[in-house]
C-alpha positions in Angstrom: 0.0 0.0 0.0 1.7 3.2 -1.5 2.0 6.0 1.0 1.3 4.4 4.5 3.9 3.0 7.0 5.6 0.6 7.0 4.5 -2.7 8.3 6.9 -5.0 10.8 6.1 -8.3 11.9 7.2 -9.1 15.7 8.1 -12.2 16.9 6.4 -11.6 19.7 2.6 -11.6 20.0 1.0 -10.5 23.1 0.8 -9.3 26.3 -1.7 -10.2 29.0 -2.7 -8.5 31.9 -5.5 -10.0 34.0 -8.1 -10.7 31.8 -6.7 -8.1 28.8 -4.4 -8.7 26.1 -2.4 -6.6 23.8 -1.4 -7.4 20.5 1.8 -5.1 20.5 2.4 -5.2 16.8 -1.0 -3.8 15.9 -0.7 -0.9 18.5 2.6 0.1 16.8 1.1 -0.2 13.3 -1.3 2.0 15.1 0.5 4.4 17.1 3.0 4.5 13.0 -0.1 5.8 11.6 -0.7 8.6 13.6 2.9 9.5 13.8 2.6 9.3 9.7 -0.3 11.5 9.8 0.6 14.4 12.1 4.7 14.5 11.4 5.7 12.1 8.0 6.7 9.0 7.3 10.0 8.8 7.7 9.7 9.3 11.5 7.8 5.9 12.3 8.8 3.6 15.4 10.9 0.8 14.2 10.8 -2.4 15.5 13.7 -2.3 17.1 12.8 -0.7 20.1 10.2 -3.4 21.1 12.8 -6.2 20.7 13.1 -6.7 24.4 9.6 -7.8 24.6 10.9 -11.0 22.3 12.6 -12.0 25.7 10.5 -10.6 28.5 6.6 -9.9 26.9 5.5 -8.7 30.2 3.9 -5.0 31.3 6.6 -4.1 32.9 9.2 -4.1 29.9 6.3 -2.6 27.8 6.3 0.2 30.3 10.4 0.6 30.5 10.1 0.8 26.5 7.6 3.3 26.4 8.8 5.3 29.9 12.5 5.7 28.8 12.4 5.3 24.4 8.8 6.3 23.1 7.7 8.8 24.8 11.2 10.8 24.9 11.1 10.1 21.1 7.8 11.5 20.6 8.5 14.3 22.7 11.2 15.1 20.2 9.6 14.6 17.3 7.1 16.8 18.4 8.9 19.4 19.9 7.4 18.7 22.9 3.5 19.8 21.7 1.8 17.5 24.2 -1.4 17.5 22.2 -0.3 16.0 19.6 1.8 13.2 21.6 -1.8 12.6 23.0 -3.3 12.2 19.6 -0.6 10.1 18.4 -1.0 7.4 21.8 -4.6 7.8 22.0 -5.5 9.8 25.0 -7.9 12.0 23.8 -10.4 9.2 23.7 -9.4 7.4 26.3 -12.4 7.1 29.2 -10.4 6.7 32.4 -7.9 9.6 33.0 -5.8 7.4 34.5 -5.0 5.7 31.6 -3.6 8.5 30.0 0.0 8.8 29.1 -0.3 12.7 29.1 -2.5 14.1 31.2 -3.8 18.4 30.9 -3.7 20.1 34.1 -5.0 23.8 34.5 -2.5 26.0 33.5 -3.1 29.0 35.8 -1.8 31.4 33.6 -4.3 34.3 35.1 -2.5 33.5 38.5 0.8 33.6 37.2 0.7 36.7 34.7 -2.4 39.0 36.8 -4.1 41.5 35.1 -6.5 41.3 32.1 -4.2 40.6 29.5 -5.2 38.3 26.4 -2.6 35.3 26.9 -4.6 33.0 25.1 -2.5 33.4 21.6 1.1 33.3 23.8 0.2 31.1 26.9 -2.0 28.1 26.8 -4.1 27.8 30.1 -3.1 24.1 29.8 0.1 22.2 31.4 0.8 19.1 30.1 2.2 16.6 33.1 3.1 12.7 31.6 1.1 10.0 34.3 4.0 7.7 35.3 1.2 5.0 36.5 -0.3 4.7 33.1 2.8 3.0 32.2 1.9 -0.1 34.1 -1.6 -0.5 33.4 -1.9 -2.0 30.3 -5.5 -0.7 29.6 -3.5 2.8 29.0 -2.2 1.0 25.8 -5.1 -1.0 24.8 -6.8 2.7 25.1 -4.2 3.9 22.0 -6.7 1.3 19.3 -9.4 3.6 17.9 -13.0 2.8 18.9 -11.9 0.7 21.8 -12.5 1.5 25.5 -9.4 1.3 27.8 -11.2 -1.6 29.2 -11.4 -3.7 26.5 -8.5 -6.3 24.7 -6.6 -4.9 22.0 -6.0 -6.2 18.8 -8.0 -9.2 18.1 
């Protein structure tokens, strides 16, 4: 298919969690897309960073990947614009704040500037804060598929 991004087959399958599974291949077919969409193509997530999950397919190397490669890579990518690091792992759909990987806190910017000065265009009244607990719960990655709850498996 001429124009999308490109497809890697992992020789690892899934990751359960309680009674949810992930199929981590699809979620970084998924998560390619988006990155595809909002930046270009030739900034997709390889494969390579997942290869520890060939060894260990468990939440907690899933959540050392993401903690310590994706999301610094994203935040690069993106120059650190938080929304669109949301878009591109789901969060603005996801149900359960908690499952968030970025989460918006008020930005206060009326407290910290005073007066009636229009900040809107210079100052976002929104502070971006990344939820180090999401990382563990794998319904915070199950909540990256489109049209899926955060409670539900991924990728069947």
């Amino acid at each position: 298919m001429q124009g999308s991004a490109p497809v890697f087959v992992f020789a690892y399958e899934k990751i359960t969690q309680g009674e949810q599974t992930l199929d981590v291949g699809r979620m970084v077919e998924i998560i390619n897309q988006r990155i595809e969409c909002l930046y270009d193509r030739e900034h997709t997530i390889g494969h390579a960073y997942f290869m520890p999950l060939k060894e260990n397919p468990t939440i907690k190397v899933l959540a050392s990947i993401f903690e310590n490669k994706i999301i610094p890579l994203l935040q690069e990518y993106f120059y650190e614009d938080y929304r669109k690091i949301q878009l591109v792992l789901g969060d603005n759909g996801k149900e359960n704040p908690k499952h968030k990987f970025i989460v918006d806190l008020p930005g206060g910017r009326e407290t910290i500037f005073g007066g009636n000065i229009d900040l809107q265009e210079f100052v976002p009244d929104v502070k971006y804060q990344i939820n180090p607990d999401a990382f563990s719960t794998l319904a915070s990655y199950i909540g990256i598929f489109p049209g899926r709850s955060d409670e539900q498996t991924a990728g069947s």
